[in-house]
C-alpha positions as CSV (number, residue, x, y, z in Angstrom):
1,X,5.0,-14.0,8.7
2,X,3.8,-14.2,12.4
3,X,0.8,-13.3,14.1
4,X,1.3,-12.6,17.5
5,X,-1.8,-11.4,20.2
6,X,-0.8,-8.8,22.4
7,X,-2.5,-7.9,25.8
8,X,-5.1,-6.7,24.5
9,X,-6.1,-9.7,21.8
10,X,-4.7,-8.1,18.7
11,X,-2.5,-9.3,16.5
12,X,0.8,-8.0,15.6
13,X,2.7,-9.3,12.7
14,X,5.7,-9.7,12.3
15,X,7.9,-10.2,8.7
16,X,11.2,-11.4,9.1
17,X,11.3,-10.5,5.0
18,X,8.4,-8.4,3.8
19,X,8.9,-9.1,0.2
20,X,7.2,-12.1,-1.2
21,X,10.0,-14.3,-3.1
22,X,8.1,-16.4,-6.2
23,X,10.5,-17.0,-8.4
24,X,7.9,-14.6,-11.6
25,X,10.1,-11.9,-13.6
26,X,10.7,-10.6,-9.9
27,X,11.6,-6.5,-11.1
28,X,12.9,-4.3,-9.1
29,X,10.5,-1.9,-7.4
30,X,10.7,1.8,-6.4
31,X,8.0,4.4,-7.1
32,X,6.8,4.0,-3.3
33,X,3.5,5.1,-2.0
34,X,2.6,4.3,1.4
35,X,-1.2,4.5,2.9
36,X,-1.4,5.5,6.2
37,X,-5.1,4.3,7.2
38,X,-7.3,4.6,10.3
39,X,-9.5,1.7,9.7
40,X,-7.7,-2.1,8.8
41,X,-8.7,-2.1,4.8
42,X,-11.5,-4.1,4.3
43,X,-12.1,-6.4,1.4
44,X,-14.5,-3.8,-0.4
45,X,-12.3,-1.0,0.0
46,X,-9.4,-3.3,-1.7
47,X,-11.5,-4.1,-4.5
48,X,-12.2,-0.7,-5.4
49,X,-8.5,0.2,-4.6
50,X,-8.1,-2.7,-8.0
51,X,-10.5,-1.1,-9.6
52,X,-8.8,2.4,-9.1
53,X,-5.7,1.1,-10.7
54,X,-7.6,0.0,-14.2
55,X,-10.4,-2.3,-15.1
56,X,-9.2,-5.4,-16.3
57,X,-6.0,-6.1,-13.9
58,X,-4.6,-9.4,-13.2
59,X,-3.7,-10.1,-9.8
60,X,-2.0,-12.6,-7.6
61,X,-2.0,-12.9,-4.1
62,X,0.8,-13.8,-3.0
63,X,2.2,-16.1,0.6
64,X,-1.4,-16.5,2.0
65,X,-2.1,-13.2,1.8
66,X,1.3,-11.3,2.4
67,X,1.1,-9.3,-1.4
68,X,-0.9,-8.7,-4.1
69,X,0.5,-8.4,-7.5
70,X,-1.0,-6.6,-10.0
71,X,-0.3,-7.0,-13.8
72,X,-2.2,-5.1,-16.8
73,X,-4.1,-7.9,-19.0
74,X,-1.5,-9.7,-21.1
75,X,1.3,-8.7,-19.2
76,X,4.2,-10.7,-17.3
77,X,5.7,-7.7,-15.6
78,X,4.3,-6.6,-12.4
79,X,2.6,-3.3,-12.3
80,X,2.3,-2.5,-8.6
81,X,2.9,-4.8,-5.7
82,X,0.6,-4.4,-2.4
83,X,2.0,-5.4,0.8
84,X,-0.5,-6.4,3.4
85,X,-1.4,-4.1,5.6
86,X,0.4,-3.8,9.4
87,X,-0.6,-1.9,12.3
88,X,1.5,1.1,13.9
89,X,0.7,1.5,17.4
90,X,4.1,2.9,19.0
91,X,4.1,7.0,19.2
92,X,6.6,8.4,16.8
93,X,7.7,5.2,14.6
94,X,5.8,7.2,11.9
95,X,7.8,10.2,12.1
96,X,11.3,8.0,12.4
97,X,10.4,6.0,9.2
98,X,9.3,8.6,6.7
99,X,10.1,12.0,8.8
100,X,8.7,15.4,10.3
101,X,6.0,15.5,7.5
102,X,4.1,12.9,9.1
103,X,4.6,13.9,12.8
104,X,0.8,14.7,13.0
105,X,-0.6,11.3,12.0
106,X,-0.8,9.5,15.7
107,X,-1.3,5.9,15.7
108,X,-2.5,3.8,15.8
109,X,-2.4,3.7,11.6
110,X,-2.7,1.0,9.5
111,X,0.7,1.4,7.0
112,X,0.1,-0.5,3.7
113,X,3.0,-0.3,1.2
114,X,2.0,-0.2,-2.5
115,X,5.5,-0.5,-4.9
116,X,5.2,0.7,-8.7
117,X,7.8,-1.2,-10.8
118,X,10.4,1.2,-12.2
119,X,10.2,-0.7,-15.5
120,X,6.7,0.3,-16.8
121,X,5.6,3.2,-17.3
122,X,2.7,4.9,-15.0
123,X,3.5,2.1,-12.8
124,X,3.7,5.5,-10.3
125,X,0.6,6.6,-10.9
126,X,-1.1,3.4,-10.6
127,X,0.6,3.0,-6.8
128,X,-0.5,6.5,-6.4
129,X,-4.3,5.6,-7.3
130,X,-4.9,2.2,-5.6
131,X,-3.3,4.3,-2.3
132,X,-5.3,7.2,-3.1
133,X,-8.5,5.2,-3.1
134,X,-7.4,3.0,-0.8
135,X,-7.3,6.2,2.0
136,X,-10.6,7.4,1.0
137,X,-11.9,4.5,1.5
138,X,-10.7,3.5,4.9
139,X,-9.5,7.1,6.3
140,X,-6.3,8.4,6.5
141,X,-3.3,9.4,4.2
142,X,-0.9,8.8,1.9
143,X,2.9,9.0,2.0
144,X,4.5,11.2,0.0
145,X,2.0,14.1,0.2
146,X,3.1,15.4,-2.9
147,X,-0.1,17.4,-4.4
148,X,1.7,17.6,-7.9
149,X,2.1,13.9,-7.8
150,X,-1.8,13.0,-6.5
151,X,-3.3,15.2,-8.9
152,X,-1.6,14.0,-11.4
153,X,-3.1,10.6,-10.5
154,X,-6.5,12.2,-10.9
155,X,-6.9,12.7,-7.2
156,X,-8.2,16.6,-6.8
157,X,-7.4,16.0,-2.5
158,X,-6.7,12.8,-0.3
159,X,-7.1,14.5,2.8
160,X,-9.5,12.5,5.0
């Protein structure tokens, strides 16, 4: 990973591989949820994302900070994986990466992946809630906007 200021002091990073490589039970992932945030996620707005997901998780941060993994208590296999959290700035990136249903979110937009593992069950749900609480938390949206999929997830609306 690289941080790199641009003109205006910020930093944009830059992944030449954005999945952490740590040699645990690495599963495959799918289940995607992607927040869409105004505001960079703070460390309380994390912790209550955790907390969203269940009460007694295990996590590991992974590469400095590049991914959190998130296990239930006891467990080897990962529940949900969090990327960290990288800023959109360009007009219309949004739209070419997930498509015309997110044409009206104008950056910039923080875009934090959140991966359930396709081996345990509810591992969708639990991407959907850490997302979900992530957005309320820190303003914005999530990615798919499927309302069958965030109420299922307990979330009545995620619109912020």
């Amino acid at each position: 990973m690289l941080n790199l200021p641009d003109e205006q002091g910020q930093c944009l990073v830059y992944r030449s591989d954005p999945r952490p490589r740590n040699g645990r039970n690495r599963a495959p992932v799918s289940n995607d949820v992607i927040a869409l945030l105004r505001e960079a996620p703070d460390e309380e707005a994390i912790v209550a994302a955790l907390a969203a997901v269940g009460p007694d998780v295990e996590i590991t941060v992974l590469e400095e900070g590049g991914a959190i993994e998130v296990r239930e208590p006891g467990r080897d296999e990962i529940l949900i994986l969090v990327e960290a959290p990288i800023q959109v700035r360009v007009d219309g990136e949004l739209e070419r990466l997930l498509g015309p249903e997110v044409a009206h979110v104008e950056p910039p937009v923080w875009w934090v992946e959140v991966h359930g593992n396709d081996r345990v069950v509810n591992s969708d749900i639990a991407a959907m809630r850490f997302a979900g609480e992530l957005s309320l938390r820190a303003g914005g949206s999530i990615w798919p906007e499927d309302p069958a999929f965030i109420d299922r997830a307990g979330f009545g609306s995620l619109d912020a």
